[in-house]
Residue, then its C-alpha position, 0 to 999 in steps of 0.5 A: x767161562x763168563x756168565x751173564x746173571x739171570x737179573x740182569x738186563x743185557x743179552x751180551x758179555x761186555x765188550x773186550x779189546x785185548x789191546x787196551x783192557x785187561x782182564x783182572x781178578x780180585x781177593x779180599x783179605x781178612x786178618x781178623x779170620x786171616x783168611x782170603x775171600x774170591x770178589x770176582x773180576x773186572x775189565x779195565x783199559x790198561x790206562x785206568x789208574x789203580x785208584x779207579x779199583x777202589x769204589x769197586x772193590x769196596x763194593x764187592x766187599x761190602x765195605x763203605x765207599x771211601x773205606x782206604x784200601x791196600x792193594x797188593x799184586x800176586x806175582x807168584x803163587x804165594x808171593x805178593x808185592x805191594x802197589x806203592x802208587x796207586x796214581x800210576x796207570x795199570x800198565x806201570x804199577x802191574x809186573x808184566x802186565x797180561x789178562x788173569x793178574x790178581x789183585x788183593x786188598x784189604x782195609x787200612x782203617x784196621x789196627x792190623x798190630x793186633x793180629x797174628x798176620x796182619x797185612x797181605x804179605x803176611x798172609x801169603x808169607x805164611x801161605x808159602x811155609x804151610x805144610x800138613x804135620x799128623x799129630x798122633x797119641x803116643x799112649x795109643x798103638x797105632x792112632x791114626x791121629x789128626x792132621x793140621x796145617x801149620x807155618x815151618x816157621x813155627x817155635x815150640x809154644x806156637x805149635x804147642x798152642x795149635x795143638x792144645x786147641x784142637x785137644x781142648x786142653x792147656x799147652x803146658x799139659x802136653x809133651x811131644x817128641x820126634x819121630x825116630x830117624x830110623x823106623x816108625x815110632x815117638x823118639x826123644x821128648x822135645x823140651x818145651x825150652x826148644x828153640x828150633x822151628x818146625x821146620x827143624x822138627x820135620x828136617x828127616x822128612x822125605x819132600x813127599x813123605x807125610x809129616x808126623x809128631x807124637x805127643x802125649x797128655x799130661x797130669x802135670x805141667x810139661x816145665x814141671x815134669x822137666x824137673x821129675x823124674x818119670x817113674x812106673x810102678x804098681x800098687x797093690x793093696x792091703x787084701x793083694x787083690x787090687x792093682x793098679x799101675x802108678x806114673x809117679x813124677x818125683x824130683x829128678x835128684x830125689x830120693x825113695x822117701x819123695x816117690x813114697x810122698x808122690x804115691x801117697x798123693x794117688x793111693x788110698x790108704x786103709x783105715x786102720x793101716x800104718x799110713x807107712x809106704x814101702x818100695x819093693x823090687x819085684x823080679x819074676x814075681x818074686x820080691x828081690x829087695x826092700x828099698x831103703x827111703x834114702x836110696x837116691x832114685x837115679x839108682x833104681x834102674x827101671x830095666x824091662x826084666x823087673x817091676x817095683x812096687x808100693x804097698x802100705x806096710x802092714x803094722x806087724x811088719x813096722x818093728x822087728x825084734x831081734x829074733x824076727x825077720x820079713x822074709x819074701x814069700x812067692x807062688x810057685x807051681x810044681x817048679x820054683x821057677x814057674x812063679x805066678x801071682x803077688x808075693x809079699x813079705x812075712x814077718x817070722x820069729x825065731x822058735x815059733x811053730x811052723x803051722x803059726x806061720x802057715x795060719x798067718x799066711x792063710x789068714x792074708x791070702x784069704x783062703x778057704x781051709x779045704x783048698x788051704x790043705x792043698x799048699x806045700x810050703x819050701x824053703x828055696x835057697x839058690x834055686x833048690x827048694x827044701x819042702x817043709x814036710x815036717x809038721x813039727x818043724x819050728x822057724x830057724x832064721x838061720x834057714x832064712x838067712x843069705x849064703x852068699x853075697x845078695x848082689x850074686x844071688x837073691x835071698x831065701x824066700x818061702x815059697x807057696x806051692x800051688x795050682x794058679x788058677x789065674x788066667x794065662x794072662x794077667x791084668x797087669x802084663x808090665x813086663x810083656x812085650x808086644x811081638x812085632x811081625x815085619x813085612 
């Protein structure tokens, strides 16, 4: 519906002879904010020339009056073709010519080479690949994420920048994967050396369904995590009472000694400590092994049945002597296979008293004596646990030593017998997996 406007000094609409004028609607568009602005309509006898738009639409816009304008006729919902000739009349330079065409111009005294989408059909061309893609953060369960309009025709550092804009962060400082083909969930990790499009990306999509990529936030370079290797663990401190969760990205070809350097980046070591780190496999919170330095890190397997962990090494532990050996010792309550808590390593001497023992182990768990009289103290071996009882009973490494192959079954280990006075659930449930209900 046409209005007259309050200010205006007439009490009718213009007139209109369906047979010699033609009503046309008009669009600006603007590459610097690559956006398009509605500059209302005109009639025009279909003889007028093309240029005879032209004091008009600068006026509508805003802009000088001999501002040199391109001039563009919307064919289709997002296709544009140029007026090449602007002396024609209406009637030859507009396809099929009837009342509702739309033109749209813009300036031609810009230097349009220095933006994204420069002229019109640049514009509308990009217009016809728009599409809305929902970005949701991988390292939070079930984010709705935020939604963004963006060009199928995109490469990996255009979508990255987009992306990075909205985060208020650096491209390089993120990491996207595809959805899985199969069910709701972040697969495969793009690699930032991707070549496809969006329109790639976004190829297992229903026409109707929404559109979705995850990504996650990085501490370092995505060219740089390219070439480490991810890698969980926990470090727990000198007093086992502090833990925490380490994602470490050392070399992919590296080795333990280059992980302990990552470590080292991120832990604080205690002041009168060795400065020395060492890696332990922790398998129901008992300690399996002692990682050597040398071993190549793509032979640790990070299965969901074990953890590893870095701790500094105690200075007792740095030399062992020929009559001592480290000895894994875990918590147990009533059964040996209901361990609970942080194990460690104790080092023990051959010959020595077991009470020794029991003071040294009282003294790193901090213990008050009359809860400390409460232990019970048992050698297990192959599953069967041997309660020391006999308050004489002096260390035989012989009982410490493996009876069998490590690969078939783990070592000795000593384990402290006592109530868990834990929560249920621990702070650091690494191993735990969330129970999903499917409708």
């Amino acid at each position: 519906m046409e209005t007259i406007a309050p200010d205006q000094n007439v009490d009718r609409l213009p007139d209109f002879d369906k047979g010699t004028d033609v009503l046309l609607f008009f669009k600006m568009y603007d590459p610097r904010l690559k956006q398009i602005a509605y500059c209302g309509h005109v009639y025009m006898p279909i003889v007028a020339k093309a240029k005879e738009l032209l004091p008009l639409l600068n006026k509508r816009a805003g802009f000088p009056a001999d501002t040199e304008l391109v001039l563009y006729e919307e064919v289709k919902p997002n296709i544009v073709d140029r007026i090449e000739d602007l002396e024609l009349p209406l009637e030859k330079v507009l396809e099929e010519l009837m009342d509702g065409d739309i033109i749209v111009f813009q300036r031609l005294d810009l230097n349009v080479d220095e933006y994204e989408l420069p002229t019109v059909k640049d514009y509308f061309r990009d217009l016809f690949y728009r599409v809305e893609v929902t970005f949701c953060d991988k390292m939070i369960p079930n984010d709705p994420g935020f939604t963004m309009e963006l060009s199928l025709k995109m490469n990996y550092d255009q979508i990255a920048r987009a992306v990075a804009q909205r985060l208020g962060t650096d491209p390089y400082l993120l990491q996207f994967f595809k959805v899985q083909s199969y069910r709701e969930g972040p697969g495969n990790p793009l690699r930032c050396t991707y070549e496809g499009t969006l329109k790639d990306l976004l190829v297992f999509f229903k026409p109707r369904q929404p559109k979705k990529i995850y990504y996650q936030q990085l501490s370092i370079r995505i060219n740089e995590l390219e070439s480490k290797k991810q890698f969980k663990c926990i470090w727990v401190n000198n007093k086992f009472k502090e833990e925490k969760e380490l994602v470490l990205y050392p070399n992919k070809n590296g080795c333990v000694s280059d992980l302990l350097e990552e470590a080292r980046k991120q832990v604080e070591l205690s002041e009168d400590g060795s400065g020395k780190l060492r890696l332990m496999e922790v398998i129901s919170y008992k300690i399996f092994s002692i990682q050597r330095e040398d071993v190549p890190l793509d032979s640790l397997s990070q299965a969901n049945s074990k953890s590893y962990r870095i701790e500094e090494i105690p200075r007792e532990d740095l030399i062992v002597a020929d009559n001592e050996i480290l000895i894994p010792c875990a918590h147990f309550q009533k059964e040996i296979f209901s361990t609970f808590g942080v194990p460690f390593m104790l080092k023990i001497k051959h010959g020595e008293p077991f009470a020794k023992v029991k003071d040294r182990i009282q003294k790193k768990l901090d213990v008050p004596d009359k809860e400390f009289e409460k232990y019970k103290f048992a050698i297990v071996v192959m599953g069967r646990a041997q309660f020391i009882e006999d308050n004489e009973y002096v260390v035989n490494l012989s009982d410490f030593m493996a009876q069998a192959p490590q690969a078939m079954h783990p070592r000795p280990w000593l384990g402290i017998e006592h109530v868990n006075k834990a929560p249920k659930r621990s702070r650091y449930n690494y191993l735990e997996k969330a129970i999903k209900i499917h409708n």
